[in-house]
Backbone as a printed PyTorch tensor [residue, N CA C, xyz], in Angstrom:
tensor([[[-12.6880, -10.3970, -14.5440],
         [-13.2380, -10.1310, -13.2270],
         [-13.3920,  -8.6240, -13.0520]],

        [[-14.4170,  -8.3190, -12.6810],
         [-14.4530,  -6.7650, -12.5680],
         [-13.9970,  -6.6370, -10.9140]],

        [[-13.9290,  -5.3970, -10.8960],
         [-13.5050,  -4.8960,  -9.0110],
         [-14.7860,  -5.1660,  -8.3200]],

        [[-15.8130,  -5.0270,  -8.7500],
         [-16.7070,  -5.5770,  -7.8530],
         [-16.5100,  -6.9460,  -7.5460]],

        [[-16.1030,  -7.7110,  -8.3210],
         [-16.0190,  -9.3070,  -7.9690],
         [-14.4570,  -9.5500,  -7.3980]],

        [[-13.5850,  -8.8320,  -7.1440],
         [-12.3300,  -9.0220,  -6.9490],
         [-12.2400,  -9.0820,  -5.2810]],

        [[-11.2300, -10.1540,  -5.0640],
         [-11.2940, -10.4390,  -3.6140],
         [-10.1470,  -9.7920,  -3.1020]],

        [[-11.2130,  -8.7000,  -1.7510],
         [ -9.9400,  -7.9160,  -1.2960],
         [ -9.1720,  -8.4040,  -0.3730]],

        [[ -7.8950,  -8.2380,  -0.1020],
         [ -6.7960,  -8.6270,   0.7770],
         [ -6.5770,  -7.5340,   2.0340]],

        [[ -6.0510,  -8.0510,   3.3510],
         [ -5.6010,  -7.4310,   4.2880],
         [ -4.5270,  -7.0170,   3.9530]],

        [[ -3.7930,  -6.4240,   5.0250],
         [ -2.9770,  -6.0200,   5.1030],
         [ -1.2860,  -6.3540,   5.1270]],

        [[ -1.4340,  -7.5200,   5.1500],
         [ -0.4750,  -8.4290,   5.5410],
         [  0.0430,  -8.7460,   4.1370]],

        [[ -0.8170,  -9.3220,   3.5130],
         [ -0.6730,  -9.4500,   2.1290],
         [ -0.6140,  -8.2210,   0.7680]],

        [[ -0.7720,  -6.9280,   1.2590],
         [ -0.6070,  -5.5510,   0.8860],
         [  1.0310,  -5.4700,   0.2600]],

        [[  1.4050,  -5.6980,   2.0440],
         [  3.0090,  -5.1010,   2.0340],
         [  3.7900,  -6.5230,   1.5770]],

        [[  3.3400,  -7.5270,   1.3630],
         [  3.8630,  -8.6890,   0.8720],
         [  3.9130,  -8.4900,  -1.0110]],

        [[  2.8830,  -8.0590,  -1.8230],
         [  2.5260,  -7.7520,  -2.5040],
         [  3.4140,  -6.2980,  -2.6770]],

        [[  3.4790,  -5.5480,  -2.2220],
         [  4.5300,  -4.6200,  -2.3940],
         [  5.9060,  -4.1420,  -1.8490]],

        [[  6.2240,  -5.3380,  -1.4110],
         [  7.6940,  -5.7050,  -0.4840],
         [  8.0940,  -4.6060,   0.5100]],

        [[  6.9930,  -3.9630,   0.9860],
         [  7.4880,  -3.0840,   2.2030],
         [  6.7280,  -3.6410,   3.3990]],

        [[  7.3480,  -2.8890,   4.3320],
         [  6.4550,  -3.2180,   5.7700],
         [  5.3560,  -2.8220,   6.2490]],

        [[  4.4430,  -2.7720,   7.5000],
         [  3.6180,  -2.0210,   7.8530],
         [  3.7850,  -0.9730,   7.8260]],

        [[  4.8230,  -0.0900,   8.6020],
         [  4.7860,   1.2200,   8.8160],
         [  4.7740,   2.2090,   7.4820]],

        [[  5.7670,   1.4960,   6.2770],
         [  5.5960,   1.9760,   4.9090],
         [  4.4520,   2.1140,   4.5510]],

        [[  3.3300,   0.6380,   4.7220],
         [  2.2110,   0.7470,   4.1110],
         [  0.8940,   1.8000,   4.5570]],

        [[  1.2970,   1.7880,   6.0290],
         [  0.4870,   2.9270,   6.8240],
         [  0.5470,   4.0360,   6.0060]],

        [[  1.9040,   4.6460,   5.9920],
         [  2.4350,   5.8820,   5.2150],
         [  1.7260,   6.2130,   4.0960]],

        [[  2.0050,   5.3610,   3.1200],
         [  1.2390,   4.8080,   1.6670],
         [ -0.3700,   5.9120,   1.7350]],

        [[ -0.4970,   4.8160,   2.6380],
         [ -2.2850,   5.1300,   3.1350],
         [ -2.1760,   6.7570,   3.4060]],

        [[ -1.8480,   6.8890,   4.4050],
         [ -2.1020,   8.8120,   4.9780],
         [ -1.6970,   9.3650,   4.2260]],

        [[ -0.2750,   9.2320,   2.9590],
         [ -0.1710,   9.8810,   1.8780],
         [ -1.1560,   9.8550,   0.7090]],

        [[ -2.1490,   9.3870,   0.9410],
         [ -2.8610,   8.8310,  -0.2810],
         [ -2.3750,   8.6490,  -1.3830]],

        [[ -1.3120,   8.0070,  -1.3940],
         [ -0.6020,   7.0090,  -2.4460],
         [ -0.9110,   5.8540,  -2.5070]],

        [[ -1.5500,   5.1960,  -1.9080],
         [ -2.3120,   3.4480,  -1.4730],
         [ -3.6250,   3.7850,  -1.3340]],

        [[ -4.3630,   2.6390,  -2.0440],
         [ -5.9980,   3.0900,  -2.5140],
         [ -5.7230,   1.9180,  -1.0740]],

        [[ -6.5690,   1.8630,  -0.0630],
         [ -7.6660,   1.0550,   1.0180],
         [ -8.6660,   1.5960,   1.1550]],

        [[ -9.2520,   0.1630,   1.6420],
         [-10.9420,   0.4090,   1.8780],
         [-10.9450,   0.3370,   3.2410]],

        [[-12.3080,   0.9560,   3.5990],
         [-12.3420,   0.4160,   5.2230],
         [-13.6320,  -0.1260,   5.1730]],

        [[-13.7040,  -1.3460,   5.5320],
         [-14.6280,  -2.3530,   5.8550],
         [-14.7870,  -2.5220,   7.4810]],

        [[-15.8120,  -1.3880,   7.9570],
         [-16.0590,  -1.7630,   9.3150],
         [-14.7020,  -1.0840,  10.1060]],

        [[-14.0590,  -2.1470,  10.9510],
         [-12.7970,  -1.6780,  11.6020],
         [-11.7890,  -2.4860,  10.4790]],

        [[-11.9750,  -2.9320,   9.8540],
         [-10.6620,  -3.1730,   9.1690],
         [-10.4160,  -2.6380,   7.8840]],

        [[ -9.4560,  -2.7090,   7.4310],
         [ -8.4250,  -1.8300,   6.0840],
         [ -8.6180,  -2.8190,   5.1040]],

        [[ -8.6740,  -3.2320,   3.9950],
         [ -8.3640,  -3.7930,   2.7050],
         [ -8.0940,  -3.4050,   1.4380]],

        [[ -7.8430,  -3.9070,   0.2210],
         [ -6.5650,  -3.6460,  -0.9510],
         [ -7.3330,  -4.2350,  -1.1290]],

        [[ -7.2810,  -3.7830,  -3.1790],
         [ -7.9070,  -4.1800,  -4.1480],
         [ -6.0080,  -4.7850,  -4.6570]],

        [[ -5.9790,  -6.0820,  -4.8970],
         [ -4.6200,  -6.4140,  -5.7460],
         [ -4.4030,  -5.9680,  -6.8510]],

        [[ -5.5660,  -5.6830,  -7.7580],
         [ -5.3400,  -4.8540,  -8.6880],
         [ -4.4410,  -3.7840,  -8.8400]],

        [[ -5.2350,  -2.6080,  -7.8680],
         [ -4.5140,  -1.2300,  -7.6680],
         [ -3.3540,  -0.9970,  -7.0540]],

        [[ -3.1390,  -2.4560,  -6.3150],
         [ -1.5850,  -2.7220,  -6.1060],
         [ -0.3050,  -3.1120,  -6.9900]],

        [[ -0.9690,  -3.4830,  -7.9670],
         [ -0.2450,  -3.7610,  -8.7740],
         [  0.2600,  -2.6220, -10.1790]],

        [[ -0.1640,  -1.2730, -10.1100],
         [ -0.0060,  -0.1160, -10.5640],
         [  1.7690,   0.1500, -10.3780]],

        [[  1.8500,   0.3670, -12.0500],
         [  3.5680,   0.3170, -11.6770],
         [  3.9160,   1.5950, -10.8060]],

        [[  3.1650,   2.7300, -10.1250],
         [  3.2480,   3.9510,  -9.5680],
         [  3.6280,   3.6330,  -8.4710]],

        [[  3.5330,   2.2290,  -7.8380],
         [  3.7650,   1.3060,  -6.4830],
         [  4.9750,   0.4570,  -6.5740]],

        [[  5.3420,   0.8780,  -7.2250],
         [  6.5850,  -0.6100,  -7.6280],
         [  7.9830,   0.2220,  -6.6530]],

        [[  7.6480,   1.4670,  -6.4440],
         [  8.9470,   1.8320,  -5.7190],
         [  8.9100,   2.8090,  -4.4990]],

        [[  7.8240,   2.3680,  -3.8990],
         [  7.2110,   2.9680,  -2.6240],
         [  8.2240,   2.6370,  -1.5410]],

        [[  8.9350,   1.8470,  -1.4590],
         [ 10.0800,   1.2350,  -0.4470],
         [ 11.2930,   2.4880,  -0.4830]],

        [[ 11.5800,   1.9560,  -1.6870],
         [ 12.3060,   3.0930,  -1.9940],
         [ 12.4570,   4.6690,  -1.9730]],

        [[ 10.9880,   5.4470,  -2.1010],
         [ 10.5870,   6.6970,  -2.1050],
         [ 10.7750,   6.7830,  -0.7790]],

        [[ 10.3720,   6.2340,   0.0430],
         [  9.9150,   6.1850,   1.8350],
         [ 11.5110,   6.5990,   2.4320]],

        [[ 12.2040,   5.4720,   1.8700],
         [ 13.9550,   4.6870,   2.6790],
         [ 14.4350,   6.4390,   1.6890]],

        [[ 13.9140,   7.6540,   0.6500],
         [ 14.8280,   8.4870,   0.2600],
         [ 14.2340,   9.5290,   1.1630]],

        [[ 13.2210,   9.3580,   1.1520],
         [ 12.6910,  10.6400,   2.4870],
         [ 13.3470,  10.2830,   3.5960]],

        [[ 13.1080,   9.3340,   4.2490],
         [ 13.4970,  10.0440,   5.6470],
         [ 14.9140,   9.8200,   5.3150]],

        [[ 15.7760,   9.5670,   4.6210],
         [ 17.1660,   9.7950,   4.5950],
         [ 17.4540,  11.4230,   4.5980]],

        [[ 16.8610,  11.7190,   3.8670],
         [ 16.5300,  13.5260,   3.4900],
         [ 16.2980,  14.1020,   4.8700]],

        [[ 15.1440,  13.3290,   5.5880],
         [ 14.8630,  14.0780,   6.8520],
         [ 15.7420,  13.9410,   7.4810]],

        [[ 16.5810,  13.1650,   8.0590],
         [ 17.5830,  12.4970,   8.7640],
         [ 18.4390,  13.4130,   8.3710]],

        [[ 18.9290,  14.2560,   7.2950],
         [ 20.3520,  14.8970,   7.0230],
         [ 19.8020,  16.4150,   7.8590]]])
């Protein structure tokens, strides 16, 4: 299947797909660490580019920052 033929997912299924929450996945996004598209008014994910092991510990990076900020 190429990315042109690949069916993109919301958002819901993003942070399901990468076991964090919205607000993580927002983050993701404004860090430009999370590839989304914007289709109109809404956001979508290629599952592919979610699946980049560079994403596998975005929960984690997030939960060590603001611990950092927090001190």
């Amino acid at each position: 299947m190429t990315q042109t033929e690949e069916n993109l997912i919301d958002p819901a299924a993003a942070c399901q797909m990468l076991s964090i929450d919205q607000h993580s996945l927002l983050r993701g996004i404004n860090d430009g660490i999370v590839p989304a598209y914007r289709i109109g008014d809404a956001v979508r994910f290629r599952p592919s580019e979610l699946r980049h092991p560079a994403l596998s510990g975005l929960a984690e990076y997030y939960r060590k920052i603001d611990k950092e900020f927090a001190a």
